[in-house]
Backbone as ProteinMPNN parsed JSONL, in Angstrom:
{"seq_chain_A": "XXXXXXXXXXXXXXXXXXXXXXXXXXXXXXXXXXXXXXXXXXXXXXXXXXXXXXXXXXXXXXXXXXXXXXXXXXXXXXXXXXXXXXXXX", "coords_chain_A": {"N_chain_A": [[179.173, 68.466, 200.295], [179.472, 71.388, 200.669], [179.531, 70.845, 204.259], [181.436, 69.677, 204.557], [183.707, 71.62, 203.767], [183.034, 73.116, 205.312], [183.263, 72.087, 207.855], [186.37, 71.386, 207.384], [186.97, 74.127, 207.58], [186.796, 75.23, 209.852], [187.964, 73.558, 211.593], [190.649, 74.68, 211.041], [191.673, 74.203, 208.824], [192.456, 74.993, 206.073], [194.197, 75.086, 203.781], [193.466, 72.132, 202.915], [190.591, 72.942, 202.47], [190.863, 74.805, 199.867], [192.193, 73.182, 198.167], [190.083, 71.295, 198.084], [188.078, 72.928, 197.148], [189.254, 73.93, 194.601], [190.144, 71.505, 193.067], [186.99, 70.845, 192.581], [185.925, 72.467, 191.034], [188.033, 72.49, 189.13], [187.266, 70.351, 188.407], [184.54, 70.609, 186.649], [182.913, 71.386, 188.883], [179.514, 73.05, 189.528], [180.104, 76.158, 190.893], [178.375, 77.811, 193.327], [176.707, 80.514, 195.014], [177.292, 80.139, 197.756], [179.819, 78.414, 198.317], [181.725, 80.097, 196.793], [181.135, 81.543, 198.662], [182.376, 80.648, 200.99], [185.157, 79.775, 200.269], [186.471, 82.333, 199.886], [186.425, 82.375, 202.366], [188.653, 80.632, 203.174], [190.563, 81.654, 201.836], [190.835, 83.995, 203.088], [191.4, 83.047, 205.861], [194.087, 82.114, 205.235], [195.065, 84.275, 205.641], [195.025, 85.507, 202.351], [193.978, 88.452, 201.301], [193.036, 89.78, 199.24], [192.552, 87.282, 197.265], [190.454, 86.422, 198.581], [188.648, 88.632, 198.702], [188.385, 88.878, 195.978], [186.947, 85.982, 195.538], [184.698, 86.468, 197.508], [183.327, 88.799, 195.893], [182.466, 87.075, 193.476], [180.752, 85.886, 194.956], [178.997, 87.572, 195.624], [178.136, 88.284, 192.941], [176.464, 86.576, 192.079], [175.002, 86.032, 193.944], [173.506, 89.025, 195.664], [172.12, 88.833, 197.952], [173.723, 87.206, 199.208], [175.782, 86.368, 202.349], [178.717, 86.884, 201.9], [178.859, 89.84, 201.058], [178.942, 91.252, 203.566], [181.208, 89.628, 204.287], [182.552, 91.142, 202.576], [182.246, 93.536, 202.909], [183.606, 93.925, 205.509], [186.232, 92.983, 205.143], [187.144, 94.958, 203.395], [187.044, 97.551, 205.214], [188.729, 96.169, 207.231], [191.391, 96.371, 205.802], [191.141, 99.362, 204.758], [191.619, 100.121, 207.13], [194.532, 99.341, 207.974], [195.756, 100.317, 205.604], [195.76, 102.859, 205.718], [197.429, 103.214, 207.955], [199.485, 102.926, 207.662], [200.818, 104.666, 206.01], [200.952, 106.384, 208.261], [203.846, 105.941, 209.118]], "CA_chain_A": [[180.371, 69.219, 199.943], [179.555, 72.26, 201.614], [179.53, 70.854, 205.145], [183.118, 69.228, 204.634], [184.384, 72.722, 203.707], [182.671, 74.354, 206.63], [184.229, 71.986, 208.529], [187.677, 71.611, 207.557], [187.452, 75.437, 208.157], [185.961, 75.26, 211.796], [189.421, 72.911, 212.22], [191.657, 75.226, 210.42], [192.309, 73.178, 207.513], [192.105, 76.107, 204.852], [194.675, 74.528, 202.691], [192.636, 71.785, 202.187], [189.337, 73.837, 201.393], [190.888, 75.277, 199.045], [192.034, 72.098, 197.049], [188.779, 70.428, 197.404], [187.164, 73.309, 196.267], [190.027, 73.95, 193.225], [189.534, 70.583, 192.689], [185.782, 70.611, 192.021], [185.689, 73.721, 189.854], [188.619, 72.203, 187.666], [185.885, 69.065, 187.611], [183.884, 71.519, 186.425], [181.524, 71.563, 189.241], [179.343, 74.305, 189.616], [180.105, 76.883, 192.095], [177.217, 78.539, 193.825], [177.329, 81.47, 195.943], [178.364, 79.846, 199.31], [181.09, 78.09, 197.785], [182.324, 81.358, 196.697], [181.936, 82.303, 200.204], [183.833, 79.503, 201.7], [186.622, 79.682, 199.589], [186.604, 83.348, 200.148], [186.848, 82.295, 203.903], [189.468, 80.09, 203.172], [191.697, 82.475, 201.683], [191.126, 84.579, 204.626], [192.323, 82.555, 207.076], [195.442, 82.161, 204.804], [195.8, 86.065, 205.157], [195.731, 86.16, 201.606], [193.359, 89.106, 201.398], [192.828, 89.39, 197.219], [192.047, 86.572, 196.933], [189.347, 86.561, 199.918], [187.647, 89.484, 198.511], [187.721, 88.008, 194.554], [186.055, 85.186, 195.938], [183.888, 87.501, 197.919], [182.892, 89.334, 195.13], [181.414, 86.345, 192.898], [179.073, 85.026, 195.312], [177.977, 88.854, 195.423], [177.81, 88.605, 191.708], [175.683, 85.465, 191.832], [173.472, 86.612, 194.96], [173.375, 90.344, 196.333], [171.866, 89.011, 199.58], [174.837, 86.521, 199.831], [176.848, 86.665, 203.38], [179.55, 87.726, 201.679], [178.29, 91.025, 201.071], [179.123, 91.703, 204.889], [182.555, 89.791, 204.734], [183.512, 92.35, 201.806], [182.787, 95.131, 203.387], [184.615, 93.817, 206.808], [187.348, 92.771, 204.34], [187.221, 96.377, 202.718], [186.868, 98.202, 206.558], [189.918, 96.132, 208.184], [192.244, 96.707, 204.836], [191.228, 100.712, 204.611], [192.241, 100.752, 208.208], [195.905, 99.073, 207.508], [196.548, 101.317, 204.568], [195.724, 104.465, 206.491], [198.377, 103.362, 208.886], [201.076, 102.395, 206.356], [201.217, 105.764, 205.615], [201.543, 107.041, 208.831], [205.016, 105.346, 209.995]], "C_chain_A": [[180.513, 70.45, 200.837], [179.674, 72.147, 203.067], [181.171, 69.978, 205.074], [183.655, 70.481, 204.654], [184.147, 73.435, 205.428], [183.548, 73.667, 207.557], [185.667, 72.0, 208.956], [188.093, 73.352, 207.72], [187.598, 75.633, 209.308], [187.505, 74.451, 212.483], [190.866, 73.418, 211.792], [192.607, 74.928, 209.433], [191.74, 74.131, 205.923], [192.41, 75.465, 203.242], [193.775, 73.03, 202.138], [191.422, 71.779, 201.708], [189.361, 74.193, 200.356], [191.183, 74.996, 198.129], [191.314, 71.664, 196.859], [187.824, 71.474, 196.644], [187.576, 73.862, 194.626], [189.931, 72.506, 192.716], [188.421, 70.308, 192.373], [185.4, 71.851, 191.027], [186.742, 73.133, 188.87], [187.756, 70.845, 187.006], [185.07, 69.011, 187.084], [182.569, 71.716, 187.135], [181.604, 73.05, 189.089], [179.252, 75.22, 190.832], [178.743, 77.972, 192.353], [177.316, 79.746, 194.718], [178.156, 81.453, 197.14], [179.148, 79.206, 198.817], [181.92, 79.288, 197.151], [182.663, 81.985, 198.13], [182.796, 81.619, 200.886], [185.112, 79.49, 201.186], [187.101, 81.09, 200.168], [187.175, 83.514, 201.566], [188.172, 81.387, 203.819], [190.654, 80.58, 203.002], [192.001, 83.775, 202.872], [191.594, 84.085, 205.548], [193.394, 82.497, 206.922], [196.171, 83.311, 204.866], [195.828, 86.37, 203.701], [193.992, 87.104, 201.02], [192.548, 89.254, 200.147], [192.359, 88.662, 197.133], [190.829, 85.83, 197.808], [188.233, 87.408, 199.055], [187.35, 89.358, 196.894], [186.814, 87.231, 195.024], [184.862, 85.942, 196.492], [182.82, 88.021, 197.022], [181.851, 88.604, 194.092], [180.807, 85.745, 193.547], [178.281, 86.551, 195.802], [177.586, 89.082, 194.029], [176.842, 87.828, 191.633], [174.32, 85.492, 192.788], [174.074, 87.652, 195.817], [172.952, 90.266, 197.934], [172.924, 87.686, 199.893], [175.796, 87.258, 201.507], [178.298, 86.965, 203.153], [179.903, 88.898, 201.056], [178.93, 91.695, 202.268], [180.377, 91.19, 204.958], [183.256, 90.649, 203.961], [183.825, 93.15, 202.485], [183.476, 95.374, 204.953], [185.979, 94.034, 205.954], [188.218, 94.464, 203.915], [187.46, 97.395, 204.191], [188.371, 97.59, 206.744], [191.364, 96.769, 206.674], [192.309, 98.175, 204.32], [192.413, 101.13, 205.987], [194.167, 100.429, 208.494], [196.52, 99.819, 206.763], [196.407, 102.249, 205.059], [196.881, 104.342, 207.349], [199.501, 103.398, 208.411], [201.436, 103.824, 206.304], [201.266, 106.824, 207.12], [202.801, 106.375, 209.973], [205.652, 106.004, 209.884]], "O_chain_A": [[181.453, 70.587, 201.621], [179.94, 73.244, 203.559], [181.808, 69.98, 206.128], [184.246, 70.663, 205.719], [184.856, 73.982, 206.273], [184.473, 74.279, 208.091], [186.184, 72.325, 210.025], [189.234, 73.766, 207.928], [188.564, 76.23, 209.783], [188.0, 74.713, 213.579], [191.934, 72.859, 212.044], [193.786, 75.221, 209.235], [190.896, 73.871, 205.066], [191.74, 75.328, 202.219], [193.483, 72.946, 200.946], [191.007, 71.016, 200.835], [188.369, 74.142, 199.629], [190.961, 75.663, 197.118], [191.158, 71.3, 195.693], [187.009, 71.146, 195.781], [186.785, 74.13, 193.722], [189.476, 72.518, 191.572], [188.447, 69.293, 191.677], [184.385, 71.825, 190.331], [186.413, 73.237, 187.688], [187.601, 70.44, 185.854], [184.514, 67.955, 186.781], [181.5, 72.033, 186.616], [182.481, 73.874, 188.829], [178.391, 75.038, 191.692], [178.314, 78.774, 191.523], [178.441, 79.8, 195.214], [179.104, 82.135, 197.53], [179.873, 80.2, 198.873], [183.123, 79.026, 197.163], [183.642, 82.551, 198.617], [183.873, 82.031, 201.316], [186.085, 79.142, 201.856], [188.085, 81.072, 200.908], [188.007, 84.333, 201.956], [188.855, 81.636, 204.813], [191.656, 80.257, 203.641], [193.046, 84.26, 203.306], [192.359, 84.781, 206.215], [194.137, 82.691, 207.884], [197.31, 83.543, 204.46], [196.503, 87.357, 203.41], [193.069, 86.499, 200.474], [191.397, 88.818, 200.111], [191.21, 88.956, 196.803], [190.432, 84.694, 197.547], [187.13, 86.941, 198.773], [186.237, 89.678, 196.477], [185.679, 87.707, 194.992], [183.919, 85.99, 195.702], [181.627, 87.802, 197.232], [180.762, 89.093, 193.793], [180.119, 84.88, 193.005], [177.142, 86.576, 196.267], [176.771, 89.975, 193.799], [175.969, 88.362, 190.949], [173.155, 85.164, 192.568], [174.985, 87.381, 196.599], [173.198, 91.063, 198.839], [172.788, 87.198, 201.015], [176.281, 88.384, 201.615], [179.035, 87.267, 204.092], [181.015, 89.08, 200.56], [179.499, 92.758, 202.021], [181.12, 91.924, 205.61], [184.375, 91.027, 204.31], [184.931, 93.587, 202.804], [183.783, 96.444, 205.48], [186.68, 95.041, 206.05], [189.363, 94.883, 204.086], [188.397, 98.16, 203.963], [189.291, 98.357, 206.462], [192.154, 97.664, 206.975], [193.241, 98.472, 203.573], [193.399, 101.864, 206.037], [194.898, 101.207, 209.106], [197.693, 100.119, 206.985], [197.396, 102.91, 204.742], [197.45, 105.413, 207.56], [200.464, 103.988, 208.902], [202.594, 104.066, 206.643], [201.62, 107.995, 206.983], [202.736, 106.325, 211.201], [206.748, 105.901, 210.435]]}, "name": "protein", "num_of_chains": 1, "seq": "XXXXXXXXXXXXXXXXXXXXXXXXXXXXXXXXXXXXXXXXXXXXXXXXXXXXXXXXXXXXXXXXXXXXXXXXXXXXXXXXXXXXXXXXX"}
């Protein structure tokens, strides 16, 4: 499972990462930390930022030395530096 995701990421196939992996959580698999992170990456590539750094967040809830620990706080870094600018147009 996890190496299908990685890949259809690596080919820019987000949208369907992000059904196979909404599809296996409504199957009730169980999500593990890197499946938190992959999805997390998935919604990043979509731009949709929220829902990058939710995801993000529970495979830091589930493991602290998870790799998405480091895409938060990129996540958190490039999105401080956007809102600092917003406000100066």
């Amino acid at each position: 499972m996890k190496e299908r995701i990685r890949n259809l990421l690596s080919t820019e196939r987000a949208d369907e990462a992000i059904a196979e992996l909404d599809a296996f959580r409504n199957a009730g698999g169980s999500m593990d930390d890197e499946l938190f992170y992959l999805l997390g990456n998935a919604w990043r590539k979509k731009g949709n930022w929220q829902m990058a750094m939710n995801n993000y967040l529970e495979a830091v809830h589930l493991n602290p030395g998870s790799p998405a620990q480091q895409a938060l706080d990129i996540a958190n870094e490039i999105l401080d530096f956007y809102n600092k600018d917003m406000y100066n147009q």
